[in-house]
mmJSON file of the N, C-alpha and C atoms, coordinates in Angstrom:
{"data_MODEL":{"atom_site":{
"group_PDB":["ATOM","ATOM","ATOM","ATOM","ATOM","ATOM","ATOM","ATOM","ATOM","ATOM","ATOM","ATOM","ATOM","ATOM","ATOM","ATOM","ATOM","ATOM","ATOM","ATOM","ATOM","ATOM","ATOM","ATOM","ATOM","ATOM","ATOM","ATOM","ATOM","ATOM","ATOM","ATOM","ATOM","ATOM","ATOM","ATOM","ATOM","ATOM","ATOM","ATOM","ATOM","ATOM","ATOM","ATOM","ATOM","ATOM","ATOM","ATOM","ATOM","ATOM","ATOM","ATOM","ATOM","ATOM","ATOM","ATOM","ATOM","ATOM","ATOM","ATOM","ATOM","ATOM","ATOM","ATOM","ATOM","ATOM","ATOM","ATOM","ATOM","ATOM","ATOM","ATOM","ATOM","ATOM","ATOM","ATOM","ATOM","ATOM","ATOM","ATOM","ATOM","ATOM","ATOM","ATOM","ATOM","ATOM","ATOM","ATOM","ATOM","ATOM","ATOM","ATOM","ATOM","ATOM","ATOM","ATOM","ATOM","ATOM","ATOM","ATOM","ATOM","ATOM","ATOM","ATOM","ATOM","ATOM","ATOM","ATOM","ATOM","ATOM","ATOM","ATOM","ATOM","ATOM","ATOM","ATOM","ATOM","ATOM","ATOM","ATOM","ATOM","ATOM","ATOM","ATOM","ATOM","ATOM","ATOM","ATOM","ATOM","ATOM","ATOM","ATOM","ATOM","ATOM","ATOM","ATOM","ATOM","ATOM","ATOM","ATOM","ATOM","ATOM","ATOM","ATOM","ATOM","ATOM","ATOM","ATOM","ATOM","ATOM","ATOM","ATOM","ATOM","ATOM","ATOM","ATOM","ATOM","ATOM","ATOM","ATOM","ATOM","ATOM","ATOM","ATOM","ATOM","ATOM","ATOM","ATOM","ATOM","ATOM","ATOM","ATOM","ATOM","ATOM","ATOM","ATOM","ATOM","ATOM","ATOM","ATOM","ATOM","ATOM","ATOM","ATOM","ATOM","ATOM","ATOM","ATOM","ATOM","ATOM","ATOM","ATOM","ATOM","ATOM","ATOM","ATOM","ATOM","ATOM","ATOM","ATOM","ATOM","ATOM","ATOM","ATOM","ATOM","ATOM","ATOM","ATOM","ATOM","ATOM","ATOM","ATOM","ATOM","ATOM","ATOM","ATOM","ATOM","ATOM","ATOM"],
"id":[1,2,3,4,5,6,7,8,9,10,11,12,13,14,15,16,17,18,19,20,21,22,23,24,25,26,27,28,29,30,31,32,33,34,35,36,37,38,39,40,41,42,43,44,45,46,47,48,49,50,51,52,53,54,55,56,57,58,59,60,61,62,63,64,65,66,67,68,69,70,71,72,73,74,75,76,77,78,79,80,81,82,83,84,85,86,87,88,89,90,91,92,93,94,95,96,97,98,99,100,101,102,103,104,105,106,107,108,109,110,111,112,113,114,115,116,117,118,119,120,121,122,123,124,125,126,127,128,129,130,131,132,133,134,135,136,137,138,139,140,141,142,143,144,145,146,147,148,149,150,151,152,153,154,155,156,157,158,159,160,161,162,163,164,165,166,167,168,169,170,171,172,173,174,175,176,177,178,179,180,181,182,183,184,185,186,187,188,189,190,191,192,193,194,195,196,197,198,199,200,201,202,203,204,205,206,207,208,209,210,211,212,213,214,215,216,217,218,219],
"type_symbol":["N","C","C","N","C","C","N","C","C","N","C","C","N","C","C","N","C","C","N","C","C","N","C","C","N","C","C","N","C","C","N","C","C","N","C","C","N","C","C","N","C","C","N","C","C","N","C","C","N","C","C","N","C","C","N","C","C","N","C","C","N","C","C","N","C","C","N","C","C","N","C","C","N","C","C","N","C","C","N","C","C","N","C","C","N","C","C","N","C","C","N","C","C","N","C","C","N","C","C","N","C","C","N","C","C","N","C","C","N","C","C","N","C","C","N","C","C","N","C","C","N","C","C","N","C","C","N","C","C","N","C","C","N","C","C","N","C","C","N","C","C","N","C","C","N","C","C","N","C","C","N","C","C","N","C","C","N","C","C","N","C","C","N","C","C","N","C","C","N","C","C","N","C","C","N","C","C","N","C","C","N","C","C","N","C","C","N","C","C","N","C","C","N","C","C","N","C","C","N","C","C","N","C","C","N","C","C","N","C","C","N","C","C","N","C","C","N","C","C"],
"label_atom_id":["N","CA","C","N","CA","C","N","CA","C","N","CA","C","N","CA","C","N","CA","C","N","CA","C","N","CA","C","N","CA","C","N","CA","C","N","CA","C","N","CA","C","N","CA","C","N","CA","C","N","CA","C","N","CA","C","N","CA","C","N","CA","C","N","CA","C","N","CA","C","N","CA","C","N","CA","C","N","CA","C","N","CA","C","N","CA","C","N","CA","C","N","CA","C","N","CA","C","N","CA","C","N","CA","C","N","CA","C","N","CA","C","N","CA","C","N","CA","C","N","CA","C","N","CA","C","N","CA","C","N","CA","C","N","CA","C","N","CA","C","N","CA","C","N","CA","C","N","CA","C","N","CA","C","N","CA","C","N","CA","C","N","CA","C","N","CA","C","N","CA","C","N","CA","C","N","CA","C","N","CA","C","N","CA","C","N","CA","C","N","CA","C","N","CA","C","N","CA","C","N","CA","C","N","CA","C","N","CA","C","N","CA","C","N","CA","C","N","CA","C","N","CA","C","N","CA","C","N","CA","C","N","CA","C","N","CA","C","N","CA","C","N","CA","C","N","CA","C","N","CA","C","N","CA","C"],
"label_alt_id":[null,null,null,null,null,null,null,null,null,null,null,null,null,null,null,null,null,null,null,null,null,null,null,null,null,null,null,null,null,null,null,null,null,null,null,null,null,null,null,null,null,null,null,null,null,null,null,null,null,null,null,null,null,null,null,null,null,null,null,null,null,null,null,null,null,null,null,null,null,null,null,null,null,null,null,null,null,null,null,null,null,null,null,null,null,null,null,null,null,null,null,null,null,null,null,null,null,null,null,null,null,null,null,null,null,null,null,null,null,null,null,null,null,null,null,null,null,null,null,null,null,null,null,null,null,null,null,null,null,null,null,null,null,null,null,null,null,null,null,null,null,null,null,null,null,null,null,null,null,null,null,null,null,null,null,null,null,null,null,null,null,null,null,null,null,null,null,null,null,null,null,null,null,null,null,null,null,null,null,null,null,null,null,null,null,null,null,null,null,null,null,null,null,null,null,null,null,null,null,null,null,null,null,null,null,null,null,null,null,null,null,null,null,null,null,null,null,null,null],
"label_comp_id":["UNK","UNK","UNK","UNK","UNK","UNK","UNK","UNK","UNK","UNK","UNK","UNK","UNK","UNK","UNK","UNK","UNK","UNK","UNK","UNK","UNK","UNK","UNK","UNK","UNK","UNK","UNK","UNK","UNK","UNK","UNK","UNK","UNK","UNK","UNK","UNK","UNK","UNK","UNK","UNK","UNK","UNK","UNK","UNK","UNK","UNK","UNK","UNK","UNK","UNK","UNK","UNK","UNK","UNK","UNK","UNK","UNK","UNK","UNK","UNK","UNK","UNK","UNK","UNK","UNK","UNK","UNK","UNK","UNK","UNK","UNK","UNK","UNK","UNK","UNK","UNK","UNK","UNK","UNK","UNK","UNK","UNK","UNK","UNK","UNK","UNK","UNK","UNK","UNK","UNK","UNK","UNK","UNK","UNK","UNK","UNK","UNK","UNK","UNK","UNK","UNK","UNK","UNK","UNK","UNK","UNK","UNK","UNK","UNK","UNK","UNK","UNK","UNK","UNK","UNK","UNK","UNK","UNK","UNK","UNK","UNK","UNK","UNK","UNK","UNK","UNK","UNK","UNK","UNK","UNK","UNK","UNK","UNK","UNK","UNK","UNK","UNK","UNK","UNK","UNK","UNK","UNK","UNK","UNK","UNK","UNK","UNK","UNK","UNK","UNK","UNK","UNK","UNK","UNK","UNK","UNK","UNK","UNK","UNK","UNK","UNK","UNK","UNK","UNK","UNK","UNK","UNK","UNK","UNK","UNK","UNK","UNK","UNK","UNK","UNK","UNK","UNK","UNK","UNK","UNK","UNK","UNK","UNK","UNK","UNK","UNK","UNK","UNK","UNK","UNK","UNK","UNK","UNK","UNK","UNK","UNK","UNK","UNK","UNK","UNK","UNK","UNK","UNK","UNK","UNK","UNK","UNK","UNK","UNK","UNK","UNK","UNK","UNK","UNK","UNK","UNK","UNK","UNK","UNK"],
"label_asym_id":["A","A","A","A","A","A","A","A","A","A","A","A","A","A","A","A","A","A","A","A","A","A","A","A","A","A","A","A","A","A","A","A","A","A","A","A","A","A","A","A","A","A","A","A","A","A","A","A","A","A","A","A","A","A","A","A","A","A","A","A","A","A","A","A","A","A","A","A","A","A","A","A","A","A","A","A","A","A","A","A","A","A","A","A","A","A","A","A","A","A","A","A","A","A","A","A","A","A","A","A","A","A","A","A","A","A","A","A","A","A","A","A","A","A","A","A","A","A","A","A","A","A","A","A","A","A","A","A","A","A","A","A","A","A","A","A","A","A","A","A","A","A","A","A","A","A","A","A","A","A","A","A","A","A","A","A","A","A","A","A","A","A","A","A","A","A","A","A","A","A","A","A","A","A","A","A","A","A","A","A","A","A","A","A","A","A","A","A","A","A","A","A","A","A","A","A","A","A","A","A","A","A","A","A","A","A","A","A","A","A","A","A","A","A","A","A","A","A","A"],
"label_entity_id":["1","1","1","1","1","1","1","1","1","1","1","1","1","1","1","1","1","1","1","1","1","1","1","1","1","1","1","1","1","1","1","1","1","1","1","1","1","1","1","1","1","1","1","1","1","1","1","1","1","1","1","1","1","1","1","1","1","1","1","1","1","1","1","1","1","1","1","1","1","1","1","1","1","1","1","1","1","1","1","1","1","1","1","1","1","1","1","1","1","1","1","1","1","1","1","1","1","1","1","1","1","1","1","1","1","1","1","1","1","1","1","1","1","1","1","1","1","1","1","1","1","1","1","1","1","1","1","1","1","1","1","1","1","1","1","1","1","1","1","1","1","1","1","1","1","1","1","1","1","1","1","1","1","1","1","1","1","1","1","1","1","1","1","1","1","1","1","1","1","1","1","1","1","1","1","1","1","1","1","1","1","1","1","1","1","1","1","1","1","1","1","1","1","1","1","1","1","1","1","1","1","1","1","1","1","1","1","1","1","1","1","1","1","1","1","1","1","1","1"],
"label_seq_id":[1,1,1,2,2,2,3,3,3,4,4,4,5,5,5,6,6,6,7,7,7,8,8,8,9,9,9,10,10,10,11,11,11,12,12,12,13,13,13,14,14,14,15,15,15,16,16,16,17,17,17,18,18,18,19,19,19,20,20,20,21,21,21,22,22,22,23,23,23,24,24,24,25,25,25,26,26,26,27,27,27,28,28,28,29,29,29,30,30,30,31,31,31,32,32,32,33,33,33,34,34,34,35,35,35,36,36,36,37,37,37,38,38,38,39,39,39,40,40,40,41,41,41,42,42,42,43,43,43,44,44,44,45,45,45,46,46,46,47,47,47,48,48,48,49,49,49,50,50,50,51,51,51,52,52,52,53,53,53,54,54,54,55,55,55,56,56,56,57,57,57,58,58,58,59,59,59,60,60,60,61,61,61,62,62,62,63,63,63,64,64,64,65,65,65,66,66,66,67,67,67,68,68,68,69,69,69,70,70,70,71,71,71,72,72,72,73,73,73],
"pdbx_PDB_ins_code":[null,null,null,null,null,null,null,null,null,null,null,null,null,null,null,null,null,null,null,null,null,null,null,null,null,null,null,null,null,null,null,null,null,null,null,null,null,null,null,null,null,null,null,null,null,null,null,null,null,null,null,null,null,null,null,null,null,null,null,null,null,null,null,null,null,null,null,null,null,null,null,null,null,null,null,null,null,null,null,null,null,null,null,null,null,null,null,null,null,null,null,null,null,null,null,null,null,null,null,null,null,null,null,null,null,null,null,null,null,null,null,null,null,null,null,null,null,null,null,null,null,null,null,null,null,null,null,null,null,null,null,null,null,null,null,null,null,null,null,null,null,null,null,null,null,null,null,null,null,null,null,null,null,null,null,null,null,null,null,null,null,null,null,null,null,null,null,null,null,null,null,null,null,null,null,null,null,null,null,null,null,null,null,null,null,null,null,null,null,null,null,null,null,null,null,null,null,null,null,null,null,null,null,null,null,null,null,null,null,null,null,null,null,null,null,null,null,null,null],
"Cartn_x":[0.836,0.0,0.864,0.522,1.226,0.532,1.517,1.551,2.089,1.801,1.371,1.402,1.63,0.934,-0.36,-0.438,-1.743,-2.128,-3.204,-3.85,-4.683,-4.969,-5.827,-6.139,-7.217,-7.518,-8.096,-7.07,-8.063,-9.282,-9.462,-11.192,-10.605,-9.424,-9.181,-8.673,-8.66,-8.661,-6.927,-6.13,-4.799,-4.606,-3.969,-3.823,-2.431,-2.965,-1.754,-1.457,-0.087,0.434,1.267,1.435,2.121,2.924,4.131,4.706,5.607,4.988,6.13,7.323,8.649,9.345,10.544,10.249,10.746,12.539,13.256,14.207,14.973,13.688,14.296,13.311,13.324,12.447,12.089,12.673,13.054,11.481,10.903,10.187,10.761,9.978,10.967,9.581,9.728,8.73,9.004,8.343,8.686,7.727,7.37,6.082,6.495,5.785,5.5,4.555,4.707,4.352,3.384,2.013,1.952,1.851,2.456,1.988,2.057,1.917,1.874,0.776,0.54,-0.784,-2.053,-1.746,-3.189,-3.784,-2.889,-3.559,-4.052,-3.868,-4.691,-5.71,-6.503,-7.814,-8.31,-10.027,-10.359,-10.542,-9.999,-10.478,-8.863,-8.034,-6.851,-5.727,-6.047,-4.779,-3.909,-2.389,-1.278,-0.409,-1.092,-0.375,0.754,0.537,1.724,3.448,2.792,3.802,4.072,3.785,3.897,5.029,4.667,5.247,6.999,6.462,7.692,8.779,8.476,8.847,9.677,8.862,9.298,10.521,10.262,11.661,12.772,12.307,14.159,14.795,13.308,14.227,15.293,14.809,15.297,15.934,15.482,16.444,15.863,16.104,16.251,16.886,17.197,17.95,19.165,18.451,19.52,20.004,19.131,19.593,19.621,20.899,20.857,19.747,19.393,18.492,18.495,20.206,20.284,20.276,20.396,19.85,18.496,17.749,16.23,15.696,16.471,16.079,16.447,17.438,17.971,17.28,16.848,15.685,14.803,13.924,12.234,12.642,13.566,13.5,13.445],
"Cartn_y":[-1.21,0.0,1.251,2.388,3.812,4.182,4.986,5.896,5.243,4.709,4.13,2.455,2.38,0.522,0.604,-0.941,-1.466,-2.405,-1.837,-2.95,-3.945,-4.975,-5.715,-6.947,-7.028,-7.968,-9.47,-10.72,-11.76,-12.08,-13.358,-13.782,-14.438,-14.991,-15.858,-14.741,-13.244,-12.383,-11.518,-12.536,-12.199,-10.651,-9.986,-8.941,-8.437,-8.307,-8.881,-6.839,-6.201,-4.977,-5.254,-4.559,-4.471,-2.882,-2.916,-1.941,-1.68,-0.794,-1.202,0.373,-0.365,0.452,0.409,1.653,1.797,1.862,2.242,1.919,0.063,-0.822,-2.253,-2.714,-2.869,-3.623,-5.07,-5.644,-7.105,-7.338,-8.663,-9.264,-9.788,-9.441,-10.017,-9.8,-11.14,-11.633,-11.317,-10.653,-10.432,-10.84,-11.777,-11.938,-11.227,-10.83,-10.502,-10.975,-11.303,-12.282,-11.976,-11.258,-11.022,-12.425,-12.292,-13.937,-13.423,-14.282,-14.744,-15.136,-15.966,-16.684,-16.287,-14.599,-14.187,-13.55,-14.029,-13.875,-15.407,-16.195,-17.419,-17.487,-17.728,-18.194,-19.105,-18.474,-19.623,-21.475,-22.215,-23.059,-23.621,-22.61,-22.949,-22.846,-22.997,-22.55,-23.227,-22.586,-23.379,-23.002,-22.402,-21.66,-20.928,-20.217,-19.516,-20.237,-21.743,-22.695,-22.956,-23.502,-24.415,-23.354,-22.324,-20.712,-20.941,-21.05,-20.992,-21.852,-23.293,-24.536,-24.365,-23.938,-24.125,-23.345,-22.114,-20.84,-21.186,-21.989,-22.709,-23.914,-24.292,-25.578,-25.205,-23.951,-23.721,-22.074,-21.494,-20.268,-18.939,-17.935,-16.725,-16.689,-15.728,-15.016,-14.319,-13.188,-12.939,-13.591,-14.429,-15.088,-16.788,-17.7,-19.004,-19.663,-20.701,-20.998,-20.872,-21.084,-21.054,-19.505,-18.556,-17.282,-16.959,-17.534,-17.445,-18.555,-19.683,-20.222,-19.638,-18.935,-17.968,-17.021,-16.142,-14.617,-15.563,-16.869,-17.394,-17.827,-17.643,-18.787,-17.427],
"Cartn_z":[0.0,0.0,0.0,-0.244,-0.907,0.879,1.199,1.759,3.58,4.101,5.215,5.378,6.709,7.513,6.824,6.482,6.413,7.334,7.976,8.883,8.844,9.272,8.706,9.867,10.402,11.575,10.512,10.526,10.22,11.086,10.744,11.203,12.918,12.233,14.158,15.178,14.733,15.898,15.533,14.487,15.004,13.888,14.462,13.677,12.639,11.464,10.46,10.107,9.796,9.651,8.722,7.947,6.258,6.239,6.592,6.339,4.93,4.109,2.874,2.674,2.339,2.414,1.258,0.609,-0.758,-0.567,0.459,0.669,0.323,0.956,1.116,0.416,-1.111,-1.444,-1.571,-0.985,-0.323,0.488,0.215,0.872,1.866,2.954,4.594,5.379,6.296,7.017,8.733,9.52,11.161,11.697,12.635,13.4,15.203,15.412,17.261,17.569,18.762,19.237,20.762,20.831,22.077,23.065,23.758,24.807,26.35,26.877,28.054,28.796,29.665,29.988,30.314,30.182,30.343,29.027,28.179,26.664,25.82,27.149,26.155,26.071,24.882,24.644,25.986,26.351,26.866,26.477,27.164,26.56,25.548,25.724,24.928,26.129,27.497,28.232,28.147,27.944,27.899,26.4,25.828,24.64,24.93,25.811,26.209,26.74,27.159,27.851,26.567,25.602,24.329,23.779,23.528,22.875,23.632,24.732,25.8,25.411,25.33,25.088,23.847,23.133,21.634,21.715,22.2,21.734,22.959,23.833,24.343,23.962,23.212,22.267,20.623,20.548,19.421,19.597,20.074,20.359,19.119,19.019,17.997,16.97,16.044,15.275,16.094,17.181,17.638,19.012,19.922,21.201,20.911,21.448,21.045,22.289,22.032,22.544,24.459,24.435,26.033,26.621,25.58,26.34,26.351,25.333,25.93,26.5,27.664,28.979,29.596,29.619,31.254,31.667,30.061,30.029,30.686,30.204,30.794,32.019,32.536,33.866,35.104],
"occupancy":[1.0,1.0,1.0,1.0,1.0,1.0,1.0,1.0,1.0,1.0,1.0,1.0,1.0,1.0,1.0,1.0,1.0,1.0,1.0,1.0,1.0,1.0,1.0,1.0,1.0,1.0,1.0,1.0,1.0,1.0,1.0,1.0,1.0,1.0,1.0,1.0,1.0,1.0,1.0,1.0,1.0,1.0,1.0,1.0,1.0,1.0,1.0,1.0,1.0,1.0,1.0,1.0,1.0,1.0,1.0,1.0,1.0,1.0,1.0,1.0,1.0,1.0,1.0,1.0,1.0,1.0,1.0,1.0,1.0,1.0,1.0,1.0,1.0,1.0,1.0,1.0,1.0,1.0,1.0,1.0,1.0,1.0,1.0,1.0,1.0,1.0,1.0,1.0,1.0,1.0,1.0,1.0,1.0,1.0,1.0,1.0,1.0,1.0,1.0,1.0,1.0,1.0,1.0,1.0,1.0,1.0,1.0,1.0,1.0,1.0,1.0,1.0,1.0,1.0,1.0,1.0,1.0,1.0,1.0,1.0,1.0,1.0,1.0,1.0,1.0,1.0,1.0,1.0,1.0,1.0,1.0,1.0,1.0,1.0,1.0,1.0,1.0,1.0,1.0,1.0,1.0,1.0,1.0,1.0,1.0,1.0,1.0,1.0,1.0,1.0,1.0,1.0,1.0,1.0,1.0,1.0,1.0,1.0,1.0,1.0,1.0,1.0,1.0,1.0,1.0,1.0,1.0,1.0,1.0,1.0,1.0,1.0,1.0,1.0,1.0,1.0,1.0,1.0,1.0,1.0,1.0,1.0,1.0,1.0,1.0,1.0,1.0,1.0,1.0,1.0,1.0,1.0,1.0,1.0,1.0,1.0,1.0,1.0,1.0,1.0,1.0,1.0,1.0,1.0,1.0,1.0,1.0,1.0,1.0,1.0,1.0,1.0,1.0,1.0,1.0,1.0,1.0,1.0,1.0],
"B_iso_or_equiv":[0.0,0.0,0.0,0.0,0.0,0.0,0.0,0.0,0.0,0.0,0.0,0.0,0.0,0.0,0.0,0.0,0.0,0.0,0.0,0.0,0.0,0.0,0.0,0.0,0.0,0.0,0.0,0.0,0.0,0.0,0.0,0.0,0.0,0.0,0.0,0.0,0.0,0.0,0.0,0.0,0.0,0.0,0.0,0.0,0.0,0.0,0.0,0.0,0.0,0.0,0.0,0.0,0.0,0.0,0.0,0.0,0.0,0.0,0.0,0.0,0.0,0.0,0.0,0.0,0.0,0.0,0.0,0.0,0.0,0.0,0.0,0.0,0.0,0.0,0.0,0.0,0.0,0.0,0.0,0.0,0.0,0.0,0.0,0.0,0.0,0.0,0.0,0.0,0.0,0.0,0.0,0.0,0.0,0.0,0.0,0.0,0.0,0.0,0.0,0.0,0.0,0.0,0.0,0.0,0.0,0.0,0.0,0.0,0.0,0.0,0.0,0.0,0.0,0.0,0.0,0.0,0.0,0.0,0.0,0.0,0.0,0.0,0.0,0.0,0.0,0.0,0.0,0.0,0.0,0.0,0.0,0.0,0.0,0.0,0.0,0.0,0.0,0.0,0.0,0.0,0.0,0.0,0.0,0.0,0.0,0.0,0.0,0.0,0.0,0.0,0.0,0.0,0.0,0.0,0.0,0.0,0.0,0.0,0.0,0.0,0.0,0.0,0.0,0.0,0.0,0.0,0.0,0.0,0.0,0.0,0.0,0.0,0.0,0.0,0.0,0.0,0.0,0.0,0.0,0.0,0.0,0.0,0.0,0.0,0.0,0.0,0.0,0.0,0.0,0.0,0.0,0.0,0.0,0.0,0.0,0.0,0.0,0.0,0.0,0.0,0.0,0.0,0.0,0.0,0.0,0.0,0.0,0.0,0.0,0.0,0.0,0.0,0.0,0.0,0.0,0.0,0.0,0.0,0.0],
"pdbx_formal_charge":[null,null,null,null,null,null,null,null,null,null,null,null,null,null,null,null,null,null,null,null,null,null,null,null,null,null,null,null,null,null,null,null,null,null,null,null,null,null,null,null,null,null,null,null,null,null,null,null,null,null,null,null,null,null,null,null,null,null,null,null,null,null,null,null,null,null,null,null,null,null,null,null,null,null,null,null,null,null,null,null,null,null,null,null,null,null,null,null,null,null,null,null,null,null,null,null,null,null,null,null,null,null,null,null,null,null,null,null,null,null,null,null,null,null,null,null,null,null,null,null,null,null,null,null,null,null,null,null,null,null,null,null,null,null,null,null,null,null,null,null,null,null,null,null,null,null,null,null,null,null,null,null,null,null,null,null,null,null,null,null,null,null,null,null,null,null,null,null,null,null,null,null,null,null,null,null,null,null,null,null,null,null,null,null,null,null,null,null,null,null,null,null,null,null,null,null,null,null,null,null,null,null,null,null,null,null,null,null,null,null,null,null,null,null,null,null,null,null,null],
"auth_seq_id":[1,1,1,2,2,2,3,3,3,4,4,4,5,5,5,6,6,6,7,7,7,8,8,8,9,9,9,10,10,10,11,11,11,12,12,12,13,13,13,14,14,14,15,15,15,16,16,16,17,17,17,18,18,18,19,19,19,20,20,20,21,21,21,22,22,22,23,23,23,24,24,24,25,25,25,26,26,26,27,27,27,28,28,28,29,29,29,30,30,30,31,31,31,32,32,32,33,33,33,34,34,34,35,35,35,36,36,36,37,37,37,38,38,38,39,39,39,40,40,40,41,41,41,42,42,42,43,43,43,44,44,44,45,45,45,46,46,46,47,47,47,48,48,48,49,49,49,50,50,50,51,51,51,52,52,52,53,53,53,54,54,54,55,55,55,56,56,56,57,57,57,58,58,58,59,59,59,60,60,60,61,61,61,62,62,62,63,63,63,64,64,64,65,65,65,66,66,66,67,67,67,68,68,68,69,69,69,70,70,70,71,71,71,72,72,72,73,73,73],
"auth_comp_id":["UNK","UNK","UNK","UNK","UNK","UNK","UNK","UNK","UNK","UNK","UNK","UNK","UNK","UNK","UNK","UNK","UNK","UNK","UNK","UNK","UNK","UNK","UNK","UNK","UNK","UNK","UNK","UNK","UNK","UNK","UNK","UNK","UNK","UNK","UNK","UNK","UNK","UNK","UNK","UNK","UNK","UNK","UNK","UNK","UNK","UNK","UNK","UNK","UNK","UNK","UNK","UNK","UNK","UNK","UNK","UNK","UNK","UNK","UNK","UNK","UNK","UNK","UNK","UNK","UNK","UNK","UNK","UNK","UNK","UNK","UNK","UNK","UNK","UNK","UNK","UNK","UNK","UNK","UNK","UNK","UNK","UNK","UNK","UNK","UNK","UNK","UNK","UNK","UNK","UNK","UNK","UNK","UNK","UNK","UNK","UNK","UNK","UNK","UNK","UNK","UNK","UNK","UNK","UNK","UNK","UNK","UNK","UNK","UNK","UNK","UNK","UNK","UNK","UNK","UNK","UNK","UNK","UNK","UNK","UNK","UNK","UNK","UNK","UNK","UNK","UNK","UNK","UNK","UNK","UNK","UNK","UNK","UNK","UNK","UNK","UNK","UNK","UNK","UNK","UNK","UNK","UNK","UNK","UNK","UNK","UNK","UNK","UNK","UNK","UNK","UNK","UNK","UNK","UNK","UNK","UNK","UNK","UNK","UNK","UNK","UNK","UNK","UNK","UNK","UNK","UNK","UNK","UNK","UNK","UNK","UNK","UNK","UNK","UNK","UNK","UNK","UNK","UNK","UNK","UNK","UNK","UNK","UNK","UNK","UNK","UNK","UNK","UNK","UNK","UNK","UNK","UNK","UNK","UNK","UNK","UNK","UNK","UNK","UNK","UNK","UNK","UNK","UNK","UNK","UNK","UNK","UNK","UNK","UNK","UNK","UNK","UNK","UNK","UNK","UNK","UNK","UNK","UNK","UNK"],
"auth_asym_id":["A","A","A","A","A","A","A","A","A","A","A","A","A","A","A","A","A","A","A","A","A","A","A","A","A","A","A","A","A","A","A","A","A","A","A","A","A","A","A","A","A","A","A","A","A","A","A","A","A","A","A","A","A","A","A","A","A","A","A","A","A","A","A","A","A","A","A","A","A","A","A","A","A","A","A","A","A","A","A","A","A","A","A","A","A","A","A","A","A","A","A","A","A","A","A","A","A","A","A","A","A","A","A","A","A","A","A","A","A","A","A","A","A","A","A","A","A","A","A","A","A","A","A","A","A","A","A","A","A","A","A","A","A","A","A","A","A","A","A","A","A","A","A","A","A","A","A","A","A","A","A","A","A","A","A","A","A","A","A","A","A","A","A","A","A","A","A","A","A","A","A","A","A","A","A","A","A","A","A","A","A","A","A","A","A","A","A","A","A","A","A","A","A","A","A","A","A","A","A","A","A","A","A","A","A","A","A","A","A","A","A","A","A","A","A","A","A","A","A"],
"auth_atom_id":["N","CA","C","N","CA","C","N","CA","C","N","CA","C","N","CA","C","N","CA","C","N","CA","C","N","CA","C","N","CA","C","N","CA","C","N","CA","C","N","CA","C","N","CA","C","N","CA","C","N","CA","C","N","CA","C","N","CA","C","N","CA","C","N","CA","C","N","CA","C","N","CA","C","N","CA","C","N","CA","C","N","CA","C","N","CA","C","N","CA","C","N","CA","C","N","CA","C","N","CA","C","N","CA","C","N","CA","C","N","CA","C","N","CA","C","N","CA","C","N","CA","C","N","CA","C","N","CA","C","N","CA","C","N","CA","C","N","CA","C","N","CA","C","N","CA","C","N","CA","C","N","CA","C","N","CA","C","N","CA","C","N","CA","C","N","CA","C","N","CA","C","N","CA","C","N","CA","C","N","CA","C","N","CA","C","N","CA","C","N","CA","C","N","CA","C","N","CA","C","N","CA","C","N","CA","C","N","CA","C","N","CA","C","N","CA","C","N","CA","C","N","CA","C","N","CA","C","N","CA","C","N","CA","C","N","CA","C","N","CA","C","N","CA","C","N","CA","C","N","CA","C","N","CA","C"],
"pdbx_PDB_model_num":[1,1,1,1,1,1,1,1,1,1,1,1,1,1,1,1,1,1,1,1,1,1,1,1,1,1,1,1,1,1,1,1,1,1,1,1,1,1,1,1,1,1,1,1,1,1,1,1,1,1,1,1,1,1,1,1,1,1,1,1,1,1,1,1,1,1,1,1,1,1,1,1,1,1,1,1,1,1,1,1,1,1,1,1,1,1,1,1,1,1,1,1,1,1,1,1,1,1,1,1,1,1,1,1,1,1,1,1,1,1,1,1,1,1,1,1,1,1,1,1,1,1,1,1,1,1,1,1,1,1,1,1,1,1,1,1,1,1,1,1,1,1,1,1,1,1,1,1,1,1,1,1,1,1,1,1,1,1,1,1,1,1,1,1,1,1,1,1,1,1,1,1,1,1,1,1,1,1,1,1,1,1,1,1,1,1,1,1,1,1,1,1,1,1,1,1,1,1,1,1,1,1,1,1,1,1,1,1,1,1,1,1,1,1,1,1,1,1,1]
}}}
């Protein structure tokens, strides 16, 4: 889109932002991530543990996995 973010809420709630920038015209993908356990769905608790799980089994771009167990612990 010309000028600005585009916003755009899908149907399952999550909210998708499109920043385009004529500097980097490179397709490049960033997700954020709001979490923590008082953002789980009812009925879905434990998303936030799973979230947890996953990113000290495998770590970041910029932190290896054992600096984001030391940050969650």
């Amino acid at each position: 889109p010309d000028g600005g973010p585009f916003v755009s809420r899908l149907s399952n709630g999550m909210e998708v932002v499109a920043v385009p920038d004529a500097a980097d015209p490179v397709f490049r993908f960033e997700m954020i991530v709001r979490g923590g356990s008082a953002g789980d769905a009812p009925g879905k608790e434990g998303t936030a543990q799973v979230l947890a799980g996953t990113l000290r089994r495998s770590g970041l771009p910029a932190r290896t996995r054992e600096e984001v167990r030391v940050e969650l612990e």
